[in-house]
N, C-alpha and C positions, 0 to 999 in steps of 0.2 A: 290460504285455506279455502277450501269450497266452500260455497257460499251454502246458508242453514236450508232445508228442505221445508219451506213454508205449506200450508193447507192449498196455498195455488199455485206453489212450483209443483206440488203432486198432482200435477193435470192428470196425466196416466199412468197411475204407478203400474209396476211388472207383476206380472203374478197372476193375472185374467186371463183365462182364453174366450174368445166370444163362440158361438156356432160359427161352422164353418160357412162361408157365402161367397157366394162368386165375386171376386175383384180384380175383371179384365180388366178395367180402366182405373184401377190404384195404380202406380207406380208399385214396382215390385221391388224395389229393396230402397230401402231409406234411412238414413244416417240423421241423428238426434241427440239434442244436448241433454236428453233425459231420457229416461227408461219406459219406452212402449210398451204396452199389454200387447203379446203373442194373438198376432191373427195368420187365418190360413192365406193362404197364397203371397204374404207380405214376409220379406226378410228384414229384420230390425234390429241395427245397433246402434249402439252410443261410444262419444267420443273416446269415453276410458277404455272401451274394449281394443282400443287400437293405442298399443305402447310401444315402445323400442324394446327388442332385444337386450335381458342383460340379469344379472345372479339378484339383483333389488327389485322386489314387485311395484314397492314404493317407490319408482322413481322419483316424483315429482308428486308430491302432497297437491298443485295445483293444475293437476292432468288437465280438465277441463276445460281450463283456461289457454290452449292452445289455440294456435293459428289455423287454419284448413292444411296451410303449407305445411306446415308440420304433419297434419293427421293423415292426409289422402295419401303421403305415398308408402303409408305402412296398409292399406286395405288390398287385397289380396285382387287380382283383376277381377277375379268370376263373384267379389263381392261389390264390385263397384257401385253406389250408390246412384239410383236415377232423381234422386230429391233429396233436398235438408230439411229437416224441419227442426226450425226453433220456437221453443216455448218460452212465455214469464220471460220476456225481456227486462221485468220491471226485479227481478228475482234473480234469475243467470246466466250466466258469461255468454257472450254472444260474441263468435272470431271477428275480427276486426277487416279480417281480409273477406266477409261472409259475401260481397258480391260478389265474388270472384267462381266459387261453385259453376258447377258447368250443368246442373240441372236445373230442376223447376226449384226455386228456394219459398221456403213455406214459413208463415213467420204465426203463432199461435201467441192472441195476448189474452191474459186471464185480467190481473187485475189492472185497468187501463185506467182507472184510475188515481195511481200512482207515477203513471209515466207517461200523462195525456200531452204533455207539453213535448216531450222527447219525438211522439209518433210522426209528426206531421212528414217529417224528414226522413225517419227509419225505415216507414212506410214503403221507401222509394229502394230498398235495397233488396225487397222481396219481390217474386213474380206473384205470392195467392197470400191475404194475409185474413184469419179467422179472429170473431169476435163473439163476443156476448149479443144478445139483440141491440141493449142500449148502445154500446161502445156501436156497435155498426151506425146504429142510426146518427152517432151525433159524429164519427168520422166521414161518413157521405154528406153530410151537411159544412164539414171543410173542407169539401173536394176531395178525398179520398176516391179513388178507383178501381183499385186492387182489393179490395173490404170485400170480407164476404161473413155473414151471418150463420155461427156456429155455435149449440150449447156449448160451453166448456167446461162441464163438467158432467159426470154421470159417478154410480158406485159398482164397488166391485164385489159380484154376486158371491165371490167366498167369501166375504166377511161380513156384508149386510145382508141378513136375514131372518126369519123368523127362527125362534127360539122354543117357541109355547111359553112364553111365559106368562102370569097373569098381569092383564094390565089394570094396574093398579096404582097408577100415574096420572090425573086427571091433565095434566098440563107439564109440558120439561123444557128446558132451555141448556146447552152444554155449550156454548162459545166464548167465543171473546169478550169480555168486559172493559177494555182499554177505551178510556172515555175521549181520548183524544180523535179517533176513531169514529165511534159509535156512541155520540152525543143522545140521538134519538132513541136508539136503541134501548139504551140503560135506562132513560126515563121512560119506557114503555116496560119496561122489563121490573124496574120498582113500583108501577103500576099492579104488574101482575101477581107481586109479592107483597101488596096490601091487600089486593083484593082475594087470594088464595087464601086469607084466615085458616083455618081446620084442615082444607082440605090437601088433598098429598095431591105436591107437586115438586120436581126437583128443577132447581134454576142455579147452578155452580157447575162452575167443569167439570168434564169429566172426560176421558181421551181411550181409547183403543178398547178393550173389550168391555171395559166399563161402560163407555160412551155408548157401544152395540146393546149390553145389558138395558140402558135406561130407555132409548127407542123401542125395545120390544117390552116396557113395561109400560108404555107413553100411549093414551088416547089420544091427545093432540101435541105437535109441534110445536112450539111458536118460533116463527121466522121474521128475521126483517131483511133483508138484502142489504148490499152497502151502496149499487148501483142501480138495484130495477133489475137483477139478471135471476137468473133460475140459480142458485148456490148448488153448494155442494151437499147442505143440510137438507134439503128438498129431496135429492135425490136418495137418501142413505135414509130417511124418515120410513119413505115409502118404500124401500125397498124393507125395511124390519116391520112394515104392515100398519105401523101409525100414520097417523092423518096431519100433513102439516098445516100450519095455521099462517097464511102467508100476507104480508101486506096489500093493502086495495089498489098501490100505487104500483106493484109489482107489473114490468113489461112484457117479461118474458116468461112465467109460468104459463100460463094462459094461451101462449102458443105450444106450449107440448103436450098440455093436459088441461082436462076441461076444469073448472072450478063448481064445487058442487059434487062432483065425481070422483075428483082425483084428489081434489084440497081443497081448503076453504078458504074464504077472504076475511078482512075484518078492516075496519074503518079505523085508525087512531082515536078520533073524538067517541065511538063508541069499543072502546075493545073491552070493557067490562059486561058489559050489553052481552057482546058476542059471545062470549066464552058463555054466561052462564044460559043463554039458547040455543049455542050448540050439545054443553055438555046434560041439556036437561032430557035429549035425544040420544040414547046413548047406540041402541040400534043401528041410528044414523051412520054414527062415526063407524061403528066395526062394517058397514058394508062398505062405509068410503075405503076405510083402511084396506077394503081385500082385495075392492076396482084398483085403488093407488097400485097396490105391492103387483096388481096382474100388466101394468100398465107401464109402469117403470120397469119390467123387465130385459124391455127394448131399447133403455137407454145406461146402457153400463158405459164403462170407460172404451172398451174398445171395441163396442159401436159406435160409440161419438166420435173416434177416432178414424175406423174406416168411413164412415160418412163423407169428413173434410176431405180424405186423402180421395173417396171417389169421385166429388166434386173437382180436386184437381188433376184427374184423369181426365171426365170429360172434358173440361175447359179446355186443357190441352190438347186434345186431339181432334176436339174444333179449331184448332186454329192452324195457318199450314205454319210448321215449323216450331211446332212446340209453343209453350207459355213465353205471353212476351213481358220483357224485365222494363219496367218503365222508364222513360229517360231521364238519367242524369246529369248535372255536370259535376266535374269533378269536384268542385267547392263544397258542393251539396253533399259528395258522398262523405267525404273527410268528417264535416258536420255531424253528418247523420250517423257515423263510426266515432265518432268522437263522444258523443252525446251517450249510444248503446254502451261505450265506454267505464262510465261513469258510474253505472248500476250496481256493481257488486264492489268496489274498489276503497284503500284504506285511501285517508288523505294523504299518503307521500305518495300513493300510486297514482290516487287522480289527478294529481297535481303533474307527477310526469306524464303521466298518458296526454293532460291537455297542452303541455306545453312543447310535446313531443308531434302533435299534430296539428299545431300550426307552428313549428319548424319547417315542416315538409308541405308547407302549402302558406307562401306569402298572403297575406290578408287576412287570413284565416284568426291574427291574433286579436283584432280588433274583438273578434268574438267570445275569445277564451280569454285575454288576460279579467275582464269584471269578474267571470265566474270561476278564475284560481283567487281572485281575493275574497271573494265571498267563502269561497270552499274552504281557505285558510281560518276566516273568520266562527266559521262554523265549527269545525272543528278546531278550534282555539287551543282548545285542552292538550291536544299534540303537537300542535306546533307555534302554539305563541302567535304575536301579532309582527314579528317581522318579516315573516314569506308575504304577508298580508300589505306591507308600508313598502316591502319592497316593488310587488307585481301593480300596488297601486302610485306607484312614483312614474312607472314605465305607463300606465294605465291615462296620467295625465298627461304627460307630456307628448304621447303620440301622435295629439291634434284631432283625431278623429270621433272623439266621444262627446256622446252630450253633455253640457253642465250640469244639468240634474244629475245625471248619473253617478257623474264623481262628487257632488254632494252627498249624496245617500249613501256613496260606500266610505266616503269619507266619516260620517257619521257614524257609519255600524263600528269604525275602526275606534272613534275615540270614544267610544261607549264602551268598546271590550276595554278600552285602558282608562276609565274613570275618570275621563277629563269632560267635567260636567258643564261648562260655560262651554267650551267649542263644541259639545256635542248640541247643546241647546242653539248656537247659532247658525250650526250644521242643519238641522232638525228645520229650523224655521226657514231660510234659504230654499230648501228644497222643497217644503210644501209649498211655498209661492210659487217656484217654478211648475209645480206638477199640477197647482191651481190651474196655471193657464194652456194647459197642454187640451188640446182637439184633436181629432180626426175630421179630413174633409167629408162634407156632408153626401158630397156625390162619389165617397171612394166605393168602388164594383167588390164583392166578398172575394174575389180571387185576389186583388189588391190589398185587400185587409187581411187575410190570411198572409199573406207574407210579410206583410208590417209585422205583423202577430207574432210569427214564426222569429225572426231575427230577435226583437224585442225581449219574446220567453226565451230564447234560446241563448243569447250571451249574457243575461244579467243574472240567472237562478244558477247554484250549485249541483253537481250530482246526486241523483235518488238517496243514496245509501248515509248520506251528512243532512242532518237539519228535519229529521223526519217529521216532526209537526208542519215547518216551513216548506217542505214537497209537498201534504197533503195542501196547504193554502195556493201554494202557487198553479196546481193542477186544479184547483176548484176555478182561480181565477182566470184560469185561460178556458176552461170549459163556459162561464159565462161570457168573456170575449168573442168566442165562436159561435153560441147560440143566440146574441141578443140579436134583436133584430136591427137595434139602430146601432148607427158607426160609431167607434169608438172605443176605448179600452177600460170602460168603469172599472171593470176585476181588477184588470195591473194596478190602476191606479189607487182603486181602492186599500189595494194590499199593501202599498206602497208608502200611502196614508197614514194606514194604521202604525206600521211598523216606526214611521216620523213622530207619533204620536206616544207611542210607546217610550220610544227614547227619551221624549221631552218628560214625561210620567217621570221617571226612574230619573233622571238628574237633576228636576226640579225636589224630589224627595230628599235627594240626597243633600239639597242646597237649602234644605231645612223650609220649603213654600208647599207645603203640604194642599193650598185651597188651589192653589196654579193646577199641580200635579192632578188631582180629583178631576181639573174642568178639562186636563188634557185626555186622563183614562176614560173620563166620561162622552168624548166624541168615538169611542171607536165604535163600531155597531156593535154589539150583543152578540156572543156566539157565532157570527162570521168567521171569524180565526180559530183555528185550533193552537196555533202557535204560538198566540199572542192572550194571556191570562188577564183580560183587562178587566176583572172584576176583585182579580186579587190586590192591583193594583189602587183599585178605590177605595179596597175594605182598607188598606194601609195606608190612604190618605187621610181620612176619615177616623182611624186611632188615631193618626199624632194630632187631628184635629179636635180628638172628643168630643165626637157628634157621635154619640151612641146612636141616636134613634135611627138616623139615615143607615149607621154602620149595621143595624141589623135587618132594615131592610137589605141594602147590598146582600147582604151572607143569605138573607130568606131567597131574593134572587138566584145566588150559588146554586142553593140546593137544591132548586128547579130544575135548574141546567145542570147541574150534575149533582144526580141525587145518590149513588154510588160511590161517591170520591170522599175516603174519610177523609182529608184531609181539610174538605169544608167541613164535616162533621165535624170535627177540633175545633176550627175558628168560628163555626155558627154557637156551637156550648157554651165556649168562652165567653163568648159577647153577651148570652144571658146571663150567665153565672156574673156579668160582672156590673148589668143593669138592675140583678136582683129580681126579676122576673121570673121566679120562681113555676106557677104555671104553668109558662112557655116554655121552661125549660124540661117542665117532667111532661109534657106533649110532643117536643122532640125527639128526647131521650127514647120516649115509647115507640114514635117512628122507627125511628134507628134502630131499638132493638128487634123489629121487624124484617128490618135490613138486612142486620147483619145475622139474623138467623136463616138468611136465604141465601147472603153473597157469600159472605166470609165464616173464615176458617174459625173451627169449633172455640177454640182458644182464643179469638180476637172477640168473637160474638159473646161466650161469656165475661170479659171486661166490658161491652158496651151493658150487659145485663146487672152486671155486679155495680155498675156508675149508676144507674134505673134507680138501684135498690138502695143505693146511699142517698140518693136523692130524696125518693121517699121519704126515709126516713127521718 
């Protein structure tokens, strides 16, 4: 099946035309694994427009997912393509054969990170590869050469626009709430729904002309970015005439558009502050809102698009002979096809695809069999723990792998089958070994990045299995890259946790509830998205009947995720069960602040209808 059409596989949706502008130096016809916005002088298609002959339109439900071998010999000569460009490697299918193109190859990443650990390598299969400001900055800082700094996003002038409508919105928020995600965000965002009392503000999703509707009713934005990049909400605010409200930490606004002018900033320690001295200015905001909307004209989807592609005109015709494709070897490229592999794929597929590629490339396997048993492990649910016992039988015995390594995966395996003493002996083993692990003090960053590279690269699963465990393992290679001294804290750290986690969950189950707690209680706080070590304590802590701790723990929770009912159940609980009556109708009263902001009409009247029992 194709892979789902996320908010940043729609880099460019179809359906825009930009004014027409001179683009001698774009490439004139260019072939894409996604739907370009129509510019003048540029020819643009995508994979699906090129099928075989034949009475089924439907040939193949997974067209996209074809080879270039397959596609280039159905395109017509006078349509031959002088460039690829691919987008969201972290999102879709990318040919396997994609070195092989005979033009300039164009490689467009949106959200990087999600697939920071994949780049280092894929990087090397592109001649021109575009980024966010952040992703540029911290890929130049691993030696990236090919990088080049591009918004990646803009909006499309048919659909964000003004309305006339009254704005009568002092404040709106329409995104994501996934708190695995967007830790900070939600607790910025339950901020802003304590502090909204009376006044109209809409913070729930809201998606297509709805979501158009609330922007042209909206004085201010509130924005946080996930990276530091200019979002897609920034763009589509201003372009329906409201004013976004952007974080202080934000990198990349601030080189498109002045702050002050075009948007406003705001401090986390004071965003209560800010809101009500902007909104006490109201003036203010409607001239920001008409600079923004005059301002953002110039940045749709396909101007950002002709941009990059005039950028790899010029480059290219500065150099004699076209874009040069950086050097590889062959082990490298396998890796780095193997890796882009991995991104949209079920686990029977990813599991063939990696063992299909180092078949055809001896040595290769040292790298793939760790992460087909993790990938099995991962996705458990489909295929049990024997693909897993068996890739790690072959995994041991090949000689080439570190002890630690087949500790920890040894572990992850008898953790999925419940065997709580050898996961506990597994667990302990291995953080002794990862205790004593260094990096030499005098290794050179281009030494360390390839320690790095291998490292992330044969021990993590593919993007699409384990998505909390992608978001950690990309966090931890991003600090690997940028700290300044030698060393691998991130891997290690994460690696840590996860040992710590295990011992948590089989000490529980081996009825040592105070062990279990002092194991949850080493892991950091909020570090992990994957790893819930706070629910781990709260459940130490009941079979231990330590109330008081147990509701500190759960007060904790609701800090760190003050959105997630699911604390909200086990925070009530615990009062309701210390009797602390007070506490619990001061909660309750939170909550029903909450949920008359996040949640649905029907959820939010049961946390009101609980209020009122309370009371009473």
């Amino acid at each position: 099946m194709p892979p789902t059409r996320s908010a940043a596989a729609l880099l460019f949706a179809a359906g825009e035309c930009d004014n027409p502008e001179s683009m001698s130096t774009a490439p004139a016809r260019v072939l894409a694994n996604f739907h370009l916005p129509p510019m003048a002088g540029i020819i643009a298609h995508t994979f699906g427009d090129y099928t075989p002959a034949g009475p089924d339109p439907l040939w193949r439900q997974d067209a996209e997912r074809r080879n270039l071998s397959e596609i280039l010999p159905l395109i017509p000569a006078f349509e031959r393509p002088d460039a690829l460009v691919i987008a969201s490697p972290e999102y879709l299918p990318i040919p396997p054969d994609v070195a092989a193109f005979p033009g300039a190859k164009i490689l467009l990443i949106t959200d990087w990170n999600v697939c920071l650990r994949f780049l280092p390598d894929m990087l090397g299969l592109f001649d021109y590869c575009f980024t966010d400001w952040p992703g540029y900055r911290l890929l130049q800082k691993a030696g990236i050469r090919n990088i080049h700094h591009q918004a990646m996003f803009g909006h499309d002038a048919s659909v964000f626009r003004p309305l006339d409508r009254q704005r009568n919105l002092d404040v709106s928020f329409c995104g994501n709430l996934n708190s695995g995600l967007h830790l900070e965000r939600n607790r910025l965002l339950a901020r802003v729904a304590r502090w909204a009392g009376p006044r109209p503000v809409h913070l729930r999703q809201a998606f297509e002309a709805e979501y158009v509707e609330v922007l042209n009713r909206s004085r201010l934005v509130f924005n946080y970015s996930i990276r530091g990049e200019a979002n897609m909400r920034l763009f589509e605010a201003m372009a329906c005439g409201a004013v976004p409200l952007v974080e202080a930490t934000n990198q990349e606004a601030a080189i498109l558009f002045q702050e002050g002018r075009h948007f406003f900033r705001y401090e986390a320690g004071r965003l209560e502050t800010r809101l009500d001295e902007l909104l006490a200015d109201p003036a203010r905001i409607a001239a920001v809102g008409a600079a923004a909307k005059a301002a953002v004209a110039g940045h749709t989807k396909a101007s950002q698009m002709r941009a990059l592609l005039e950028t790899v005109g010029r480059e290219s015709a500065a150099r004699p002979g076209g874009a040069p494709s950086p050097p590889q070897t062959e082990p490298a490229k396998a890796l780095a096809k193997l890796r882009v592999l991995g991104a949209n794929y079920t686990l029977a597929e990813a599991i063939d695809e990696l063992q299909n590629r180092s078949a055809g490339m001896p040595g290769l396997d040292a790298e793939t069999l760790p992460a087909c048993v993790l990938t099995f492990l991962e996705g458990s649910s489909e295929g049990g723990t024997a693909g897993a016992e068996a890739f790690l039988e072959r995994f041991i015995s090949d000689g080439r792998q570190p002890a630690w390594m087949g500790a920890f995966l040894r572990m992850r395996l008898e953790l999925c089958r419940r065997s709580w003493q050898a996961t506990l002996d597994l667990a302990r083993l291995c953080l002794e070994s990862l205790a004593g692990m260094a990096a030499p003090a005098t290794e050179s960053p281009a030494d360390r990045l390839e320690r790095l590279r291998g490292v992330y690269g044969r021990f993590f699963p593919p993007i699409g299995l384990g998505k909390g465990f992608n978001t950690d393992i990309n966090q931890a290679y991003r600090h690997d890259l940028t700290t300044p001294a030698p060393g691998w804290e991130g891997f290690i750290g994460l690696l840590q946790a996860h040992c710590r986690v295990a011992q948590a969950r089989a000490l529980l189950a081996l009825g040592r509830p105070a062990e279990a707690y002092a194991a949850a209680a080493a892991i950091p706080a909020e570090r992990f998205v994957s790893l819930d070590a706070l629910s781990l304590r709260a459940d130490a802590l009941r079979r231990m009947v330590d109330t008081p701790r147990l509701r500190e723990v759960l007060a904790e929770a609701l800090r760190a995720k003050p959105l997630d009912t699911g604390v909200w159940d086990q925070a009530a609980e615990a009062l309701m069960g210390s009797g602390d009556k007070p506490a619990l109708l001061a909660l309750l009263e939170d909550l029903s602040v909450l949920a008359r902001h996040f949640l649905p009409e029907a959820q939010a009247e049961k946390v009101r209808e609980r209020l009122a029992q309370e009371r009473g």
